[in-house]
C-alpha positions as CSV (number, residue, x, y, z in Angstrom):
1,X,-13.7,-20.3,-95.1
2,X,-16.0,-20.0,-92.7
3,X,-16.8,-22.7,-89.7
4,X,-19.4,-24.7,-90.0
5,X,-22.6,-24.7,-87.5
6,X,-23.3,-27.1,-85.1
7,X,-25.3,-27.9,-82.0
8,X,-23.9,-27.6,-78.5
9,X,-22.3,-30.9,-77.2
10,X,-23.4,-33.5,-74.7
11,X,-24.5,-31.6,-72.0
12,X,-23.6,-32.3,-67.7
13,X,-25.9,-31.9,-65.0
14,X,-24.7,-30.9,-61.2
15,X,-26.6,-30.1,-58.3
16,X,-25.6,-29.2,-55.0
17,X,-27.9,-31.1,-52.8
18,X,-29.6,-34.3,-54.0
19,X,-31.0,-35.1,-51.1
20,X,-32.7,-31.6,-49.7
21,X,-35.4,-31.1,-47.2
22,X,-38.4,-30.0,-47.7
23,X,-39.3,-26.1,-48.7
24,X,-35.2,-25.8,-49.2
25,X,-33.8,-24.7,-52.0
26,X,-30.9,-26.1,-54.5
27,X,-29.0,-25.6,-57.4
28,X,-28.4,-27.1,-60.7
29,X,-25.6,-26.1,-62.9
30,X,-25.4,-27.1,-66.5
31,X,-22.2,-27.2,-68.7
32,X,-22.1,-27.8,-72.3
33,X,-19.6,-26.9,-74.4
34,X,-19.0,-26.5,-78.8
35,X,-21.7,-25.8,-81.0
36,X,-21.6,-22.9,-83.2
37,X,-23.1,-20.4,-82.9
38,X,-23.1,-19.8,-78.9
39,X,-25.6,-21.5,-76.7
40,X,-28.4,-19.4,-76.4
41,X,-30.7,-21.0,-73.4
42,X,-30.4,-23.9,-71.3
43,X,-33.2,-26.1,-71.3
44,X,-34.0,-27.9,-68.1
45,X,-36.2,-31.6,-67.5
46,X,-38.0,-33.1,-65.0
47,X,-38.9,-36.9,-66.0
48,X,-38.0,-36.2,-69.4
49,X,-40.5,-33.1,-70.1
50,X,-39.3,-29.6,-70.1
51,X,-39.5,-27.8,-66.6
52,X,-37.5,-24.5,-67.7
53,X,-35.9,-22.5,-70.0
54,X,-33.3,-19.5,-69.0
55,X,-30.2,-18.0,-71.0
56,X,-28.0,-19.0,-67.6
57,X,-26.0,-22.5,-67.3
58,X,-27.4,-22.1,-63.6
59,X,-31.4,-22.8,-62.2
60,X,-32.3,-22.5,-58.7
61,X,-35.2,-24.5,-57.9
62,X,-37.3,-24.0,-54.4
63,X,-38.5,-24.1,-52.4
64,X,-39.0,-27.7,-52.6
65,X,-42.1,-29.7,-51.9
66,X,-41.9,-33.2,-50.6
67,X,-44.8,-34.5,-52.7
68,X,-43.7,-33.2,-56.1
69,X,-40.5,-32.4,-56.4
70,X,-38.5,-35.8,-56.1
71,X,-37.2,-37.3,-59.4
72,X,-34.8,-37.4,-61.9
73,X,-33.6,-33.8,-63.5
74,X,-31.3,-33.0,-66.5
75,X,-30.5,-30.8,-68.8
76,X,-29.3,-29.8,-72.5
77,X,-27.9,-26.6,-74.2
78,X,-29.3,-24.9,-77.2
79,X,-28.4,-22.8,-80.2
80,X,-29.9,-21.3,-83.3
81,X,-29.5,-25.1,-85.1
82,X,-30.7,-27.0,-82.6
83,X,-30.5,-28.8,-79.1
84,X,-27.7,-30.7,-77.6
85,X,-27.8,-33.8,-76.4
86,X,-29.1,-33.8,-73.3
87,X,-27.3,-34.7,-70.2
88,X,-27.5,-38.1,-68.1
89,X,-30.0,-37.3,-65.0
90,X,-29.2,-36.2,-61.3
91,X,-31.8,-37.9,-58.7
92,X,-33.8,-35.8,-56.3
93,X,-34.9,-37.1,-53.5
94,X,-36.4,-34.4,-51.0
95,X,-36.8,-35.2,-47.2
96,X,-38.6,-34.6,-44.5
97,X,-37.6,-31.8,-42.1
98,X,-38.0,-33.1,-38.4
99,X,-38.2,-31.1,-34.9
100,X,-38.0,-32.9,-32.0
101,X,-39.3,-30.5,-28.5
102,X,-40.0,-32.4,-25.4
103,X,-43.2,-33.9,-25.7
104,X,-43.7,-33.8,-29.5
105,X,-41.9,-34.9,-32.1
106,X,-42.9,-33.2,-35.5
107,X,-42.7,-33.8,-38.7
108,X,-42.8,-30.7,-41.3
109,X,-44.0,-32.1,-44.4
């Protein structure tokens, strides 16, 4: 007998930085697990609507711009029958980078 076909599970959202500064860099990892056949692509959202697609569980995302980039991001796996569910959302919240010299303070962003 041969195993049925199924989506991918629930998936999880990490980043390593929620709160970055501006024109850094971070990285989101998504983990998903079941679903036969093998997950194919992971499929990335900003707001709820798409931002990315890759065949790797990881997306590095930068560098980041203060006036865009904040919100909520998550993620869901997919495979030839479908899409997982997709995962609860991480919050972004992308800061300002400041230098401080002697007579200015400044503000990069």
């Amino acid at each position: 007998m041969f195993p049925l076909a199924d989506r991918p599970d629930k998936a999880s959202i990490s980043v390593n930085d929620t709160t970055p500064e501006h024109e850094q860099t971070v990285k989101f990892e998504c983990r998903a697990s079941g679903g036969r056949p093998e997950i194919l692509e992971y499929i990335w959202y900003k707001q709820n609507a798409e931002a990315n697609r890759s065949p790797s569980s990881q997306w590095l995302k930068g560098p980041l711009d203060y006036s865009s980039d904040d919100g909520e991001y998550s993620c869901a796996a997919r495979n030839t029958v479908g899409n997982g569910l997709m995962s609860d959302a991480e919050t972004i919240t992308v800061t300002c980078k400041c230098t401080e010299d002697i007579l200015l303070v400044k503000y990069l962003c």
